[in-house]
C-alpha positions as CSV (number, residue, x, y, z in Angstrom):
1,X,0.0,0.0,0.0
2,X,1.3,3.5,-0.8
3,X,0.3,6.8,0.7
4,X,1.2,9.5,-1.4
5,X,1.7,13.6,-0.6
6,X,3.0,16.6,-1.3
7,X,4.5,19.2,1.2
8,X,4.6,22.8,0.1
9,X,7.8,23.4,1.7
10,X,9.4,20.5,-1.3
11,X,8.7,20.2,-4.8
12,X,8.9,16.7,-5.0
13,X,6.0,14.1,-3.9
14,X,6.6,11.8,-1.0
15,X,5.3,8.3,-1.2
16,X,5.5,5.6,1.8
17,X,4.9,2.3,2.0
18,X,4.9,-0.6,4.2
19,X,7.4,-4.0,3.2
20,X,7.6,-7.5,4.9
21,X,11.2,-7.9,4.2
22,X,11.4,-11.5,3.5
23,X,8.4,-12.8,2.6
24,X,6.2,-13.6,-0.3
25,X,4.2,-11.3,0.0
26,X,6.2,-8.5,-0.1
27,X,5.3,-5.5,-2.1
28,X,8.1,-2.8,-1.7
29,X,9.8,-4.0,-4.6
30,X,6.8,-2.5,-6.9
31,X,6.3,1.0,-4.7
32,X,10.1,1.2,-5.4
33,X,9.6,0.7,-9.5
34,X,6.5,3.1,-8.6
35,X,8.7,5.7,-6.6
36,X,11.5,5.4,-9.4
37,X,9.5,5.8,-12.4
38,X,7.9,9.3,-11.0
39,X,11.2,10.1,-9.0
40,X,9.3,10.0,-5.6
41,X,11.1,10.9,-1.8
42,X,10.3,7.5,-1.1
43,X,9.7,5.9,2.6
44,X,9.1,2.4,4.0
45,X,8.4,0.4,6.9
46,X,9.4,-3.4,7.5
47,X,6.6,-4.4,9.5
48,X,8.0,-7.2,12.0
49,X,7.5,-9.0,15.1
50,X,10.1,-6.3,16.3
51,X,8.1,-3.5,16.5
52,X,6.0,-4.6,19.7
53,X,3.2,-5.5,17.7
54,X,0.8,-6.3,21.0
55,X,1.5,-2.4,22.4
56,X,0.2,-1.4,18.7
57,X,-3.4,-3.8,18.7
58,X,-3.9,-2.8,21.9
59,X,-4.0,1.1,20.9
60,X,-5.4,0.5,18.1
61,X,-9.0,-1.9,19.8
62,X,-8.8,1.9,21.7
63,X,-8.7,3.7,18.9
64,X,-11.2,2.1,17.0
65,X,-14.1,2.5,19.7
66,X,-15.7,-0.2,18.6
67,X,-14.9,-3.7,17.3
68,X,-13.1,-4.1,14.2
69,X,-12.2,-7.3,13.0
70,X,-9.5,-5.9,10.0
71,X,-6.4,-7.4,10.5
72,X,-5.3,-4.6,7.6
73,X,-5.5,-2.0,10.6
74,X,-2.0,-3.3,11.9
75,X,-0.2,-2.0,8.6
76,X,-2.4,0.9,8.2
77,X,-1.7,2.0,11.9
78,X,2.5,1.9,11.1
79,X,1.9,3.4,7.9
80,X,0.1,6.1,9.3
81,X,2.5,6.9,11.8
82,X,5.4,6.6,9.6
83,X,3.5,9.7,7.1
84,X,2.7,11.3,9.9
85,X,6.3,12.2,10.4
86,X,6.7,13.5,7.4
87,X,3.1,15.1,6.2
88,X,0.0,15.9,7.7
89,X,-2.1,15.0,4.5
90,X,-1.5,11.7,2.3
91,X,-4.0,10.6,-0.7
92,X,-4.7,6.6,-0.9
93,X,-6.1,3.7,-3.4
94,X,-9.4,2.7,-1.6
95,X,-12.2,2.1,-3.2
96,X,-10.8,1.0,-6.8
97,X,-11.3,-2.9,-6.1
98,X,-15.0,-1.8,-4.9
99,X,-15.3,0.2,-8.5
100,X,-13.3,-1.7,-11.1
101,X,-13.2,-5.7,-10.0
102,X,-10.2,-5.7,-8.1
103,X,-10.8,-8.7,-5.3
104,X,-10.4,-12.6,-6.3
105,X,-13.4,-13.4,-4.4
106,X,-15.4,-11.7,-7.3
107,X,-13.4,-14.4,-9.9
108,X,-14.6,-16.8,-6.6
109,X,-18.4,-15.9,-7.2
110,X,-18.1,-16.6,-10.8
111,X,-16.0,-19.8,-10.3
112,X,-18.8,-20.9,-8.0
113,X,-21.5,-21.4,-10.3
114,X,-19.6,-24.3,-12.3
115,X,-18.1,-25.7,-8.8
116,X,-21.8,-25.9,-7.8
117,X,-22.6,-28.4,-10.6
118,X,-20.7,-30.5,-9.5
119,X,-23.1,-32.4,-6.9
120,X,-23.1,-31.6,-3.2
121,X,-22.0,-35.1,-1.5
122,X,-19.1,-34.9,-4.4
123,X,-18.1,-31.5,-2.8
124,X,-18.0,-32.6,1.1
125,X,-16.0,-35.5,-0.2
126,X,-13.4,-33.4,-1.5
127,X,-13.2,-31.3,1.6
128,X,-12.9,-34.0,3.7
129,X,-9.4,-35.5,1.5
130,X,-8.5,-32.0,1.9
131,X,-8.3,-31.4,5.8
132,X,-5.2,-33.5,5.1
133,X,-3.8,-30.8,2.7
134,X,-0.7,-29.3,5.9
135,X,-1.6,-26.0,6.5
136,X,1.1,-23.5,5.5
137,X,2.3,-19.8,7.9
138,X,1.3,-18.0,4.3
139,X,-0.6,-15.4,4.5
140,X,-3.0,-16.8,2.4
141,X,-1.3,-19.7,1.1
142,X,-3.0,-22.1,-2.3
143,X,-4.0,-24.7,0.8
144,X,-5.7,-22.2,2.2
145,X,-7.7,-20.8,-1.2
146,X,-8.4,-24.0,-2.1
147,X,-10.1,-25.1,1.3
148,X,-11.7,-21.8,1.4
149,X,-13.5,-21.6,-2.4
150,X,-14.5,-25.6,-1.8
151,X,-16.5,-24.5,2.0
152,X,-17.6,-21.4,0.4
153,X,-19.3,-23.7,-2.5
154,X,-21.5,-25.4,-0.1
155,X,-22.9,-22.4,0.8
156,X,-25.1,-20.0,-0.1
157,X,-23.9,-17.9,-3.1
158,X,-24.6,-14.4,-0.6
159,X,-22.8,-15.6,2.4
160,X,-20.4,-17.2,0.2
161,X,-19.5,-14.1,-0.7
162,X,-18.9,-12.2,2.7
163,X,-17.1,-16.0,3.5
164,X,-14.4,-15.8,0.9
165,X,-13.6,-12.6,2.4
166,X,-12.5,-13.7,5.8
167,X,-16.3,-13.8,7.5
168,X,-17.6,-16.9,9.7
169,X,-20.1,-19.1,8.2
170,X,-23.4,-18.9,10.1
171,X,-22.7,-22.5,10.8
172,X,-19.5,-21.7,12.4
173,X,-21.2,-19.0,14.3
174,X,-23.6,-21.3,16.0
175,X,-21.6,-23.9,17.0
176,X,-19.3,-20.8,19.0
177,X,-22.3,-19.0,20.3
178,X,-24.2,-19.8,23.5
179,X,-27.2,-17.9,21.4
180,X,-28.3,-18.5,17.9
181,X,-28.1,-15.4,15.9
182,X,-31.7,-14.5,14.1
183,X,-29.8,-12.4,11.3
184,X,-27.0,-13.8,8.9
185,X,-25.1,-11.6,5.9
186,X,-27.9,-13.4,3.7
187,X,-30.4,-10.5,5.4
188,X,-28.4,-7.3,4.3
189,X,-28.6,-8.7,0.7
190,X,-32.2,-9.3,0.8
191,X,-33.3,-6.2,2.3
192,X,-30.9,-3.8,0.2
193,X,-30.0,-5.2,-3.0
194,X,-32.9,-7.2,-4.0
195,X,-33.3,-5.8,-7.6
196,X,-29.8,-7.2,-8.7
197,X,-29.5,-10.6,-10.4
198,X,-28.0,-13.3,-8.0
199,X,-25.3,-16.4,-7.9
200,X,-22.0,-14.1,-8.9
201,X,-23.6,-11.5,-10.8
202,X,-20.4,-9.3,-10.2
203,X,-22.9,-6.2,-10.6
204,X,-24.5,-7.1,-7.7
205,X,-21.6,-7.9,-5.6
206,X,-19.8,-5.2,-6.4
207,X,-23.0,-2.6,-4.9
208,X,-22.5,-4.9,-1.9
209,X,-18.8,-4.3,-1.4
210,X,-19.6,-0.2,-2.0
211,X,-22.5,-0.2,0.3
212,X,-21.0,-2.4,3.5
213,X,-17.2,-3.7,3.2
214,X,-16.1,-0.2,1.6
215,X,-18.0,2.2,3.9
216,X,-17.9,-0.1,7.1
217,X,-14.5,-1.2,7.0
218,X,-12.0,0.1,4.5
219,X,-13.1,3.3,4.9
220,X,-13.6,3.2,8.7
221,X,-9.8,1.7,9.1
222,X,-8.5,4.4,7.3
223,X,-10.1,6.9,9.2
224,X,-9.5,5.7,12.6
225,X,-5.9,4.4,12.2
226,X,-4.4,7.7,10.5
227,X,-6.6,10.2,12.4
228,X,-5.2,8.1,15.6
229,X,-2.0,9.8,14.5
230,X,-3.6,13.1,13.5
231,X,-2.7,12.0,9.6
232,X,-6.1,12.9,6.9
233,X,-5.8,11.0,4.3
234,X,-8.0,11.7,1.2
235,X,-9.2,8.4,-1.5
236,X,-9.0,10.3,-4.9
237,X,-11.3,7.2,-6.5
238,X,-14.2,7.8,-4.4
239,X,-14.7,11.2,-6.2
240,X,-18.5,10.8,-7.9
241,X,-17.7,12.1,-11.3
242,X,-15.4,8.3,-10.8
243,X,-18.1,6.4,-9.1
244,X,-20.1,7.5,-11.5
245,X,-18.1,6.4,-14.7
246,X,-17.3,2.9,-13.1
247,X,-21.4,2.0,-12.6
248,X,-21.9,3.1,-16.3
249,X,-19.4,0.6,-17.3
250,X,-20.5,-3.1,-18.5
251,X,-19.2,-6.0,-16.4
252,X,-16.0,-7.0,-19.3
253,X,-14.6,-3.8,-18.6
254,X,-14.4,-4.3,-15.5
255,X,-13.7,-8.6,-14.9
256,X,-12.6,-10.5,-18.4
257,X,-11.4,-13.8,-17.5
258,X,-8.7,-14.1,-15.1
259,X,-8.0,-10.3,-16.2
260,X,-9.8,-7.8,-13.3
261,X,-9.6,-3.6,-12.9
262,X,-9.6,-3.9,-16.9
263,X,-10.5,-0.6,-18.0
264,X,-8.6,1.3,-15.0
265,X,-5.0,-1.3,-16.1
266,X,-5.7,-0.1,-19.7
267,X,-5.9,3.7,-18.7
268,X,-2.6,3.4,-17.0
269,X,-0.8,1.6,-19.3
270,X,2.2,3.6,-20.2
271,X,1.8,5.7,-17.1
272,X,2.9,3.2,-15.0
273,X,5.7,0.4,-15.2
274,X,4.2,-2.7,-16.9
275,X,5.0,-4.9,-13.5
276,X,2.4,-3.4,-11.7
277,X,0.0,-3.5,-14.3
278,X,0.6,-7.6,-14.8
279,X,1.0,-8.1,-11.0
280,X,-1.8,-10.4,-8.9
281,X,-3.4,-8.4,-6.4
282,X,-2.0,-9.4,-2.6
283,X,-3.5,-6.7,-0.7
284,X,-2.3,-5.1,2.7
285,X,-2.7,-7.5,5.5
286,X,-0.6,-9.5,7.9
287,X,0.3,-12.5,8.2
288,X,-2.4,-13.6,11.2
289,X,-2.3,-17.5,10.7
290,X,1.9,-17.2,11.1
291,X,1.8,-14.3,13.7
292,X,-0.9,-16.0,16.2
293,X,1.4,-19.2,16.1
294,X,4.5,-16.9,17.1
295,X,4.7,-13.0,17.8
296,X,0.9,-12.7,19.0
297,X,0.4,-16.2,20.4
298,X,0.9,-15.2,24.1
299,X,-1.5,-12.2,23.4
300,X,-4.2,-14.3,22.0
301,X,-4.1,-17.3,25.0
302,X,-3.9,-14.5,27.7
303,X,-7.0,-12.6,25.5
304,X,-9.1,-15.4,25.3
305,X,-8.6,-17.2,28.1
306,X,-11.2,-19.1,29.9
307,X,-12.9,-16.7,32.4
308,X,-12.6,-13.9,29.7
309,X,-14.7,-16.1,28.0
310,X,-17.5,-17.2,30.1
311,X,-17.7,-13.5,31.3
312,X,-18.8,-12.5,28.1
313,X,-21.8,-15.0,28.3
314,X,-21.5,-14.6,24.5
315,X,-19.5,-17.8,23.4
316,X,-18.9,-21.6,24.3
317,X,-15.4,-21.3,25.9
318,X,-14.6,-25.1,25.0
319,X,-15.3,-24.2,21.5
320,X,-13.3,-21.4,21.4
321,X,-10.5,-23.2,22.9
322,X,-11.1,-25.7,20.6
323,X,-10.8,-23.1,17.7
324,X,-7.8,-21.9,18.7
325,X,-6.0,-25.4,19.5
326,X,-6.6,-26.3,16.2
327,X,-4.9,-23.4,14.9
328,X,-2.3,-23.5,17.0
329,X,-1.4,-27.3,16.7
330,X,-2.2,-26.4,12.5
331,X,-4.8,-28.5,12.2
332,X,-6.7,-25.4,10.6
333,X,-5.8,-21.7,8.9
334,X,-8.1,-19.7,11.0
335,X,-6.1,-16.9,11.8
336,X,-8.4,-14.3,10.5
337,X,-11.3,-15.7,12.5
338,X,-8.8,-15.4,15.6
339,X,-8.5,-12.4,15.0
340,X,-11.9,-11.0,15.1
341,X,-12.1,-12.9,18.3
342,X,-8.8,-11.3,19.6
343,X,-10.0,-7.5,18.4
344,X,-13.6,-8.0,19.9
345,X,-11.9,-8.9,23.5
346,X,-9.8,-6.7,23.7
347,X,-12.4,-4.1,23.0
348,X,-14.4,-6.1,25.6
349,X,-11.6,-5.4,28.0
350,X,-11.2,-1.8,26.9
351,X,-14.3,-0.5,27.4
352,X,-15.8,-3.1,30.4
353,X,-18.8,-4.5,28.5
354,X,-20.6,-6.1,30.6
355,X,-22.0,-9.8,29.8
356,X,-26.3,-9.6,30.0
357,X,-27.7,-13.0,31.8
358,X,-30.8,-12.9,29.8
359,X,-29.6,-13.6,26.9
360,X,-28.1,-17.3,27.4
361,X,-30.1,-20.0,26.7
362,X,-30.3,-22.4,30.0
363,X,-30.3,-25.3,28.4
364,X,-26.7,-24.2,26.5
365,X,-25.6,-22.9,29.7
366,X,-26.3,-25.8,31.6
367,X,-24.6,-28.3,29.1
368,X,-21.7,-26.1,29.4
369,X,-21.6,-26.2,33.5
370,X,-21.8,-30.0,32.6
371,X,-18.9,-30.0,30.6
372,X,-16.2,-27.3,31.3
């Protein structure tokens, strides 16, 4: 991710970045060809374990005043600070994937339709030789993908959708709370897009994206993490006369095979060095899965520990435990779920919320007693 500004007292834009020296999913090498190519005062940040990474979440679950399950906030928050050393305004990228077709899971909606073909029983059988697939420290390894898109088939094409993206099932949901939840993602689709087609109509996903993942979460992490450090930060793309042109534009200009952000790649061809146009998209994020089974593991067992658990009166504290043993031991990639989990304590903690007895269910509750 790249912030970019200009400071009246220099001629020459600033850009800064954040780099996981090391890994695959490195991107400093491109903001470098970026910075090079327009001659940029270029600055970046190797975002490591060293950097007292539990000091940092725990500002941040403050900063955020409410829970806020982006792991994406960790990078955003050292990026911030990092501008904010230099410049006290920085312009950013969001909102392009939301506008153009710039997220794999909308290549996952389409891929979906065929995968659903293919019948149901055949699908769980799959899945089943595939819990013996290892599980890999990537941040979002091909195990992972793969185990991912074949779960998110057997689901609803909606909630497949929000699931791709890092979300709970509603199945996973109930066997973790000690209450059944009487909405599901499947509900904010119903009531607010029903007029677009459905199963991977990228049209229709896309107005999703705009209306709920864009507005409640990229747009929200931005906002919180760089105001946190007194840093505004403007997204160019979300001016109308741009929203605008990108809803007047038919699907193929937008998605056309495995090739996404069509139109916008072919407007900045020669503008911008042909790497970065012919690049896959990795996105900002850390490495959760790896992180929670070294630099953050101590911070997620003393988080979620067992009476921080039942005083929530939220969640089944053996099945968190169990959630986060299989993780741990890498039975399972669930980092991102952990995550949420993590953020929503800590915030929990923060704030003392206060656990209501009338909403368990006694017959949960008593099962539990019987068991922990």
């Amino acid at each position: 991710m790249l912030h970019y500004a200009r400071e009246y007292s220099s001629s020459r834009l600033k850009t800064f970045s954040i780099c996981f020296a090391g890994r695959s999913f490195d991107e400093s090498h491109y903001a470098r060809k970026v910075a090079q190519r327009y001659g940029t005062e270029h600055y970046e940040l190797d975002l490591n374990p060293s950097l007292n990474l539990e000091r940092a979440v725990e500002e941040m679950a403050y900063y955020s005043d409410e829970p806020f399950a982006d792991a994406g906030a960790v990078p955003l928050w050292f990026l911030s600070r990092m501008s904010r050393s230099h410049v006290t305004v920085a312009l950013s990228g969001e909102g392009s994937d939301e506008l153009f077709g710039g997220y794999a899971t909308y290549r996952a909606d389409r891929l979906a339709e065929f995968a659903r073909r293919v019948p149901r029983s055949v699908r769980r059988s799959l899945l089943r030789v595939l819990r013996y697939w290892p599980v890999s420290n990537e941040k979002i390894g091909l195990e992972y993908k793969v185990k991912r898109f074949v779960e998110g088939s057997l689901l609803e094409p909606d909630e497949a959708h929000t699931y791709w993206n890092g979300a709970f099932a509603r199945g996973q949901q109930e066997q973790l709370l000690l209450r059944n939840m009487d909405a599901s993602m499947g509900d904010l689709f119903q009531c607010d897009l029903p007029g677009l087609a459905r199963d991977g109509y990228l049209s229709r996903y896309l107005a999703f994206d705009q209306r709920y993942y864009l507005t409640d979460d990229l747009l929200q992490k931005v906002d919180r993490m760089s105001m946190a450090h007194s840093l505004e930060v403007r997204p160019p793309f979300l001016d109308h006369r741009i929203i605008e042109f990108a809803a007047s534009l038919p699907d193929h200009l937008k998605i056309d095979g495995r090739r996404q952000k069509v139109v916008l790649k072919k407007l900045m061809s020669g503008k911008l060095p042909p790497a970065i146009l012919k690049r896959p998209k990795t996105g900002l994020d850390i490495p959760t899965h790896d992180w929670f089974r070294g630099a953050l593991r101590g911070m997620l067992l003393e988080t979620l520990n067992s009476r921080a658990v039942k005083e929530t009166k939220l969640f089944l504290p053996e099945a968190i435990h169990r959630l986060i043993a299989d993780h741990l031991d890498q039975r399972a990639n669930v980092g991102y779920h952990l995550w949420g989990l993590l953020i929503l304590f800590l915030w929990i903690k923060q704030w003392n919320i206060q656990g209501s007895p009338e909403v368990e269910k006694p017959e949960l509750v008593a099962a539990l007693a019987a068991r922990v």
